[in-house]
N, C-alpha and C positions, 0 to 999 in steps of 0.2 A: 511790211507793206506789200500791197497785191495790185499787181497793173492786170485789170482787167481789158482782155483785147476783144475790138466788135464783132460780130458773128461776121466770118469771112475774112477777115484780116488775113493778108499774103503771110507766106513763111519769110518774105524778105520786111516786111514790116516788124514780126515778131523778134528778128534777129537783128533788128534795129533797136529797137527796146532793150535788148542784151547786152548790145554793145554800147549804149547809155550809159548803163546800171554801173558794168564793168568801168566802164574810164573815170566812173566817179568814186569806185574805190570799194564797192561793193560785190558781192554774188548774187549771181542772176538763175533763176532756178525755174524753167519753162514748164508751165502743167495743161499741158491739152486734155480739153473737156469734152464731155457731150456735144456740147452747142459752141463753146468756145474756147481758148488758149485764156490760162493767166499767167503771169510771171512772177514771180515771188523775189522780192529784195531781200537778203539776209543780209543782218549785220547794220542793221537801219540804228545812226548810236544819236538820233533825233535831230539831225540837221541836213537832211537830205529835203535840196530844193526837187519839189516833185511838181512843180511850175515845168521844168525841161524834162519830166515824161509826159505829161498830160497834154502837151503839143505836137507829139508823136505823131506820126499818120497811125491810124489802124486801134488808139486809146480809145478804150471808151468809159472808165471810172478808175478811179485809183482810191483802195481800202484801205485802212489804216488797220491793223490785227491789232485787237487790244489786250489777248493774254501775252504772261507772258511766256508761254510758249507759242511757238509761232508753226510750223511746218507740222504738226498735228492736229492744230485746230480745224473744225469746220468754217473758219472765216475763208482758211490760208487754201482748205480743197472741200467743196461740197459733196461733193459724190463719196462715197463709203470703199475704203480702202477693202479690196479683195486680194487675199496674199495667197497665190499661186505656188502648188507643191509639185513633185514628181508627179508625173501620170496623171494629172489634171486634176489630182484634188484640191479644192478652193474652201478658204478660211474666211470668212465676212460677207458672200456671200449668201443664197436661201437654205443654204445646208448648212445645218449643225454637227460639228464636227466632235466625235469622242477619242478621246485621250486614255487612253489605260494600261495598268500593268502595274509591278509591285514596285514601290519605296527605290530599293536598292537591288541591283543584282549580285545573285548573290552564289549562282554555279551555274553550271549549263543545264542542269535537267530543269533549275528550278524559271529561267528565263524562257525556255521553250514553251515547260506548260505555260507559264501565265500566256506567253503571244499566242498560243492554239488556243487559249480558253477564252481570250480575249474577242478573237477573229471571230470564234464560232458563233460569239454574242453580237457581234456587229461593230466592234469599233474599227477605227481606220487607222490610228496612231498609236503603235507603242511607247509607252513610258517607260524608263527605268534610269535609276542612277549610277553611275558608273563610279564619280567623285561623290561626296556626299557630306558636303559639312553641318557637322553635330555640334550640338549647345556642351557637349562634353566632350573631351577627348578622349576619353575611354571606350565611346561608342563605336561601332562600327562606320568605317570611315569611306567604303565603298571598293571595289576590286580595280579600282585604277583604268588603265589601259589596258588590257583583259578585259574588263568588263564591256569594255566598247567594243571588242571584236565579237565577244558574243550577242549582242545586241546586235551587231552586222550581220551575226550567224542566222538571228533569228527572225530579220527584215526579209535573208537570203531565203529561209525555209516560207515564210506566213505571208510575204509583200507586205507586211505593216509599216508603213514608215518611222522613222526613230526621231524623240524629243528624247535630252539630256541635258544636263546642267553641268556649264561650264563655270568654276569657281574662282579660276584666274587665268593672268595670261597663256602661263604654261599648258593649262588644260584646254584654253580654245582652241590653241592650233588642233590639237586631236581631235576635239569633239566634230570641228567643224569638219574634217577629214571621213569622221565617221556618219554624223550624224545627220537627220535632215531640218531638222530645227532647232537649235543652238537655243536652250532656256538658263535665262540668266535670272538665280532663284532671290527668295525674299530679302535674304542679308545682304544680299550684294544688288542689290535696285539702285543705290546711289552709288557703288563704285565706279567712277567715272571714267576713269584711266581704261578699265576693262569693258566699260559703256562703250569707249570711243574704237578697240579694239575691235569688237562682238559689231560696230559697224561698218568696219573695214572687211570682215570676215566672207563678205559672199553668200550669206544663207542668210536664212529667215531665222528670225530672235523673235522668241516667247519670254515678255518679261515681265516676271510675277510683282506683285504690290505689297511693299514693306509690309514688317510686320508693326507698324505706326508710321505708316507715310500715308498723306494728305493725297486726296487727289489729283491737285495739283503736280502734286511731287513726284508721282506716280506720270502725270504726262512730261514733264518737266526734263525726267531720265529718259523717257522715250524722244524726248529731242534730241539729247545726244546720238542717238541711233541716225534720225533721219540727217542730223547734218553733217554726218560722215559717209551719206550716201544710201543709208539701207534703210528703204520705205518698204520693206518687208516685214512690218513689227506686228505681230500680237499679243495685248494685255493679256493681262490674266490677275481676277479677282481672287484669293484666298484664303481671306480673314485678316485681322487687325487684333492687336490686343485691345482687350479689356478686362472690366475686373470682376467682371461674373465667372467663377472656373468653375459653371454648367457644362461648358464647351470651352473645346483648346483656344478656340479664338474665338471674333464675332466675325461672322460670315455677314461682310456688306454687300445687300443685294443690290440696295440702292443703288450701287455704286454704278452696276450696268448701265442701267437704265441711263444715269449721269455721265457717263463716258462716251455713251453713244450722242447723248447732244453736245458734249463738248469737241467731241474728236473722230477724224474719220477712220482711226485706225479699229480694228475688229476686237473685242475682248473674248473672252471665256472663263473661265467658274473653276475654282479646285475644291468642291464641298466635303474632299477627306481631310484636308488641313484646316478647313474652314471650319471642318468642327472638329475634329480630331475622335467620332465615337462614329464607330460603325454602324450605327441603327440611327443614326442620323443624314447620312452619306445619301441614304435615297432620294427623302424626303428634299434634302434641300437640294438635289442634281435637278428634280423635277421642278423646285421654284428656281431655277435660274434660267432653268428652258425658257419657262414659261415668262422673265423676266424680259427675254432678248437676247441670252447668251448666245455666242456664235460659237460655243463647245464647251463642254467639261471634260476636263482633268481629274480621273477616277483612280484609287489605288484599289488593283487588286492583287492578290497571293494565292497559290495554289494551297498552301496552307496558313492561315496569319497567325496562329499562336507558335510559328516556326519561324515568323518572319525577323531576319536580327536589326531591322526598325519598322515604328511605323505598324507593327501589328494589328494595335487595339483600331485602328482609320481602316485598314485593308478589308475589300469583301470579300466573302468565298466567292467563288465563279458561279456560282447557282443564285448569288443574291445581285451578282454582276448582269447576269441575263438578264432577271427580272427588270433592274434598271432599265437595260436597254428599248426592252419589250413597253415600259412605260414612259420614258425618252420618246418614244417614236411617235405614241398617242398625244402626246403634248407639243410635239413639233409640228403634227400634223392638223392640229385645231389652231396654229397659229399662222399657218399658211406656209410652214419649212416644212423640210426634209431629215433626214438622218442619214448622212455619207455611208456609202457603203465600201468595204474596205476593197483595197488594189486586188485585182490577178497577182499569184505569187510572182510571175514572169516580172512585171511590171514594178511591184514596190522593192525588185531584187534590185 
């Protein structure tokens, strides 16, 4: 439920509505607008007399949110969540933001180049994994904590800011220690516990879409995020199973599009897992720009037939650029931009 307050309404009015909300046994969650202040009810379990908001001084409608997620709907905030990083880069905003770097980290020479090659091309956020859970255990399972420091090493040398994936609790306390954006990957979208965790954490959560979770379900985990406090959230599209194995997954593009009317929080695109073939990675980074992505999530490797995951999805650095150089033309017939990356000083 959404107490809408009149254009003007005092700060003592609105905290009148608060202390309402509160004595009647619910949480009160104040969203100043543009034009005006709403208040958001959680925890509304369908018997809340909203006769005694509605005579409030300073009411002026009271909405009823009919998904059932509520605190990322566009009912519950109209305006388009803009998730603020270091050094003033912004996520949901008119900039399109890129994501790059390889799969997994996998030593220090090989994390450096990717973030120099990455930088030179124009992205703003380095990618890498530190943890990395694999469909096998025999896989490479990622350099642990090491891996995070060199990823600090290489934020410290390039100013890239760092996304990583946090796998469970033990790992977010580090991540978030390290990193600047805390991504909680496709198997773990509905672990809850760790949902509720990643929103207690203090940073911004990137959190990727089952690999068969419903759109819903998809906003549904992103509730747990906001009602633990962290309206720092951005989607991320990556494919879904299906049973076409043309490609690793089906890269739903649709989905953009649908997220951005369901919900004010910001998405972005991962078209290397989305389709899992390198000569496919361009083609669809470019339909997601051009869908309303607010970034993609690109793997690239300084070599990928060396890479020990994730190779056959990785670019070289020479088919990375191109991306970007094409990124930019399609950002820019849409009326965005393409971030440009930090001063080293700055993303240090």
């Amino acid at each position: 439920m959404l107490i809408v307050m009149q254009h003007g309404a005092t700060a003592e009015q609105i905290q009148r509505v608060v202390e309402v909300i509160k004595g009647m046994g619910y949480q009160a969650r104040p969203m100043p607008g543009a034009q005006r202040t709403a208040v958001g009810l959680v925890g509304n379990d369908g018997r809340v007399d909203e006769s005694r908001l509605a005579g409030l001084g300073g009411v002026k409608e009271i909405i009823h949110v009919t998904q059932p997620y509520k605190q990322v709907s566009r009912e519950w905030k109209q305006e388009s969540t803009v998730v603020r990083l270091p050094g003033g880069l912004t996520i949901g905003g008119e900039e399109v933001v890129v994501m790059a770097g390889p799969c997994s980290v996998e030593s220090e020479e090989q994390i450096l180049a990717a973030a120099r090659a990455v930088r030179e091309a124009g992205a703003a956020i380095l990618r890498g994994g530190a943890f990395k859970p694999r469909s096998s255990p025999y896989s490479f399972q990622g350099m642990g904590l090491e891996g995070l420091r060199l990823l600090a090493r290489a934020r410290e040398e390039t100013g890239l800011l760092i996304v990583t994936e946090a796998m469970d609790p033990e790992s977010l306390d580090f991540v978030a220690e390290h990193a600047d954006i805390i991504q909680i990957g496709a198997r773990n979208m509905q672990n809850f516990p760790l949902l509720k965790l990643a929103g207690r954490a203090g940073k911004p959560v990137l959190l990727k879409r089952g690999i068969a979770a419903t759109i819903t379900e998809l906003l549904l985990s992103a509730e747990y995020l906001l009602s633990e406090g962290n309206h720092d959230v951005i989607l991320c599209e990556r494919g879904i199973r299906g049973f076409d194995p043309s490609t690793r997954n089906v890269f739903d593009l649709t989905a953009i599009a649908v997220v951005h009317e369901l919900s004010h929080l910001p998405i972005i695109a991962d078209p290397s897992h989305g389709t899992g073939r390198r000569d496919k990675v361009i083609p669809m980074a470019r339909a997601a720009v051009a869908a309303g992505a607010d970034g993609i999530m690109v793997e690239v490797h300084p070599n990928p037939p060396e890479a020990l995951s994730d190779g056959a999805q990785s670019l070289y650095p020479e088919q990375f650029t191109e991306l970007m150089r094409e990124t930019r033309v399609i950002a820019e017939a849409i009326h965005r931009r393409v971030s440009e990356p930090l001063p080293a000083s700055i993303g240090a």
